[in-house]
Wavefront OBJ file of the C-alpha trace (Angstrom):
o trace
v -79.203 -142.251 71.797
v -81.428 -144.505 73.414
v -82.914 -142.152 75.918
v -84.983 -144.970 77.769
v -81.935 -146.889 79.436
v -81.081 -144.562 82.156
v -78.211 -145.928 82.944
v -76.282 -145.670 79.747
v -72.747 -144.176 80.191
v -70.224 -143.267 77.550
v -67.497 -141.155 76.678
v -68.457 -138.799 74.328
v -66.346 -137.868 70.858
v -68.922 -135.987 68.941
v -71.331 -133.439 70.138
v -73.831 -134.563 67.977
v -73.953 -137.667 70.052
v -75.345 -135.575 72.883
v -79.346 -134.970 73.149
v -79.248 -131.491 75.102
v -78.574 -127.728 73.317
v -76.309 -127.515 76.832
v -74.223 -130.307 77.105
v -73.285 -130.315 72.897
v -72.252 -126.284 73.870
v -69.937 -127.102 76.979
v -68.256 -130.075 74.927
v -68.035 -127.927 72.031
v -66.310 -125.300 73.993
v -64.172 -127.942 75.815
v -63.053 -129.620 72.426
v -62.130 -126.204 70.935
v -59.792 -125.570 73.844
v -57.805 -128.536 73.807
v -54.113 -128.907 73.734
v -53.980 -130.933 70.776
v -55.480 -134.621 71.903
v -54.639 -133.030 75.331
v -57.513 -131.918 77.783
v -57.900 -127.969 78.433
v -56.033 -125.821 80.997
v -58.802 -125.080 83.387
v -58.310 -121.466 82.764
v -59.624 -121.680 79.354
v -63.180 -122.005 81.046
v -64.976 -118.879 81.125
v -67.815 -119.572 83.645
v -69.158 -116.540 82.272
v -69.812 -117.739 78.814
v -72.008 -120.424 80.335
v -73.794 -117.930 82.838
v -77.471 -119.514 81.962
v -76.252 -123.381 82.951
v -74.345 -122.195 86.440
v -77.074 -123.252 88.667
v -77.191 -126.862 87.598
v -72.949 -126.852 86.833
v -70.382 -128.156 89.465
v -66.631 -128.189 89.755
v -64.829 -131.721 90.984
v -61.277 -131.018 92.544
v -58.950 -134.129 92.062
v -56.229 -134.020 95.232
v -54.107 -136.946 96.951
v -51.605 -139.156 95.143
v -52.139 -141.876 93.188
v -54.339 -144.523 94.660
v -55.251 -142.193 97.633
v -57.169 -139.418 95.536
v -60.166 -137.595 97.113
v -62.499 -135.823 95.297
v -64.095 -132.255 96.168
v -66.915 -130.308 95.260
v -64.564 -127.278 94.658
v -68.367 -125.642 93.584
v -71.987 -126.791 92.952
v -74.680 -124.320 91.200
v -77.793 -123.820 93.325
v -80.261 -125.890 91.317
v -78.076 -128.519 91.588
v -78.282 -128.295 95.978
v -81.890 -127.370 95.892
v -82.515 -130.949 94.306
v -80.333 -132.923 96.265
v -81.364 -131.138 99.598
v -77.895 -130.106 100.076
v -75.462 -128.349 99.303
v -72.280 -130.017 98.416
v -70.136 -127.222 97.552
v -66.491 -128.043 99.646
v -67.413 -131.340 100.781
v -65.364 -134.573 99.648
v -67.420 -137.675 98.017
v -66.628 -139.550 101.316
v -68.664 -136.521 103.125
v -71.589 -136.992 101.046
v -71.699 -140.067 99.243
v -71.587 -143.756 101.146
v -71.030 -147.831 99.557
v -71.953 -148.243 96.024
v -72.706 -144.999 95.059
v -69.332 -143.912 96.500
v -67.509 -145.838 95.003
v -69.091 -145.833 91.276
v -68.576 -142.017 91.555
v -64.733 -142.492 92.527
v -64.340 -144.899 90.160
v -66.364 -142.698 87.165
v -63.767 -139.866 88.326
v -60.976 -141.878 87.676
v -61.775 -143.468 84.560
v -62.363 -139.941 83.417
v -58.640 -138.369 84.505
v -57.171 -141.416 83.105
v -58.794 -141.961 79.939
v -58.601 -137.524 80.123
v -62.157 -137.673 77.710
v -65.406 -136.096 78.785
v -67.985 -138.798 80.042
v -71.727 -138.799 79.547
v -73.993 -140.464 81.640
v -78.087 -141.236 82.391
v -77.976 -141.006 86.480
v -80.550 -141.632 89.499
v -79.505 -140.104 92.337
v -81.751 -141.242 95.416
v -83.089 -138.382 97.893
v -83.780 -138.349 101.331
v -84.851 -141.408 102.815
v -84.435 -143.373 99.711
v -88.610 -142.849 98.630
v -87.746 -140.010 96.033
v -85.307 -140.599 93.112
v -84.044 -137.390 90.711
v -83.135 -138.826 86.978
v -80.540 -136.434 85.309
v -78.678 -136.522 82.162
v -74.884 -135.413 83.008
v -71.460 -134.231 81.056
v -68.118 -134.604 82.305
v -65.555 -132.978 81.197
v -61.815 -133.301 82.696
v -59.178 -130.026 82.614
v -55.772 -129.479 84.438
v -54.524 -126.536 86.006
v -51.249 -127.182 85.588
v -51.145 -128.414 81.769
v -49.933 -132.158 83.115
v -52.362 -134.013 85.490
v -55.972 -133.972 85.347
v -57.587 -132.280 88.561
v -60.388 -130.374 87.811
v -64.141 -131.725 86.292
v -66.477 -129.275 84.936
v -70.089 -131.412 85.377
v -73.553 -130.516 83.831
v -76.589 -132.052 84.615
v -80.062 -131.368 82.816
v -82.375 -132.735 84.948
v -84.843 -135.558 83.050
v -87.498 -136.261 86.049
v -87.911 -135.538 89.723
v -90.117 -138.236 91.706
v -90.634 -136.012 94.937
v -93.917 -135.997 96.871
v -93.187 -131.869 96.435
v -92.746 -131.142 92.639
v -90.233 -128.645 91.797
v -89.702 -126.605 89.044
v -86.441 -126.966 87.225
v -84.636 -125.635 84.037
v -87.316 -127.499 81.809
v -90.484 -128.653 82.746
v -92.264 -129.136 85.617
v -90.728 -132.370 86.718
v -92.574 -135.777 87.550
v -96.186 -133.704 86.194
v -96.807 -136.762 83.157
v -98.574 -133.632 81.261
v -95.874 -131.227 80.543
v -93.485 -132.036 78.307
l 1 2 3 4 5 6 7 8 9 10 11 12 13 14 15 16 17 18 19 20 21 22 23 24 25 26 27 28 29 30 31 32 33 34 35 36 37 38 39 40 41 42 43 44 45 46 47 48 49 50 51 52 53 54 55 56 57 58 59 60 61 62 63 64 65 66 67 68 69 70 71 72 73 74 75 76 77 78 79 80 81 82 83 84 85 86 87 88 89 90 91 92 93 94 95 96 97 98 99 100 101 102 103 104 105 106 107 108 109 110 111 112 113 114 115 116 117 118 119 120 121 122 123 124 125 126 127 128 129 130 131 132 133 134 135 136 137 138 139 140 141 142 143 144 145 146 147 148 149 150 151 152 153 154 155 156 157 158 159 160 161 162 163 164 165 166 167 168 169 170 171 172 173 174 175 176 177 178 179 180 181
């Protein structure tokens, strides 16, 4: 995977295919629960098992009929507010997210419940007044609660570089320092 081209999205059909120990887990564990080509009941997800990735995890609710969804962040790990400079846990996209970038995360949402296969994507997600940028590497991965429709989205991000006048120490490196690796 071409690493450079940040904003490469896919969906993803073999782990391998993923750079990150993290993300190849979570699908892994998401691919062994499936209902045949069906996606998981969202109580095959034992938050628990993935203790270690929690802070930088999220949960999407899916509500609404068709063509008037909303999305929700049902739940967002504290690594992953402590970035953004909020937290986004119970707010809806429309809350938190405005124009383009609204709408390319609708839209990314429902590509995912319809096509009901886990997404990757290479993200920048600007920060504050626009000056600071955060580059993460992010799985998708759709389940249903009820066995039918798809309305829950585990998420994980693993967090590439953070151009903030403060650096901030993440899950890997010291972030935006050019000599840590």
């Amino acid at each position: 995977m071409n690493t450079s081209n940040r904003d490469y999205a896919g969906i993803v059909v073999d782990a391998e295919t993923l750079d990150h120990p993290e993300h190849r887990a979570l699908f892994s564990q998401w691919k062994e629960n499936r209902r045949g080509s069906d996606v998981p009941l969202r109580s095959t997800f034992d938050p628990l098992a993935f203790h270690r990735y929690m802070p930088r995890m999220a949960i999407i609710e899916r509500t609404g009929s068709v063509g008037s969804e909303t999305f929700r962040y049902r739940l967002a790990g504290t690594e992953i507010a402590q970035r953004a400079g909020r937290d986004p846990t119970g707010k809806k996209f429309e809350d938190l997210y405005h124009g383009t970038y609204l709408e390319t995360a609708k839209q990314t949402y429902l590509e995912i419940a319809n096509s009901r296969q886990c997404h990757f994507s290479q993200r920048v997600f600007p920060i504050g007044d626009g000056s600071s940028a955060l580059r993460y590497d992010r799985i998708i991965l759709p389940y249903s609660s009820d066995g039918a429709a798809v309305d829950q989205f585990i998420l994980l991000i693993v967090v590439v570089e953070q151009d903030t006048p403060q650096k901030q120490v993440g899950s890997f490196s010291r972030f935006g320092d050019t000599n840590d690796t």
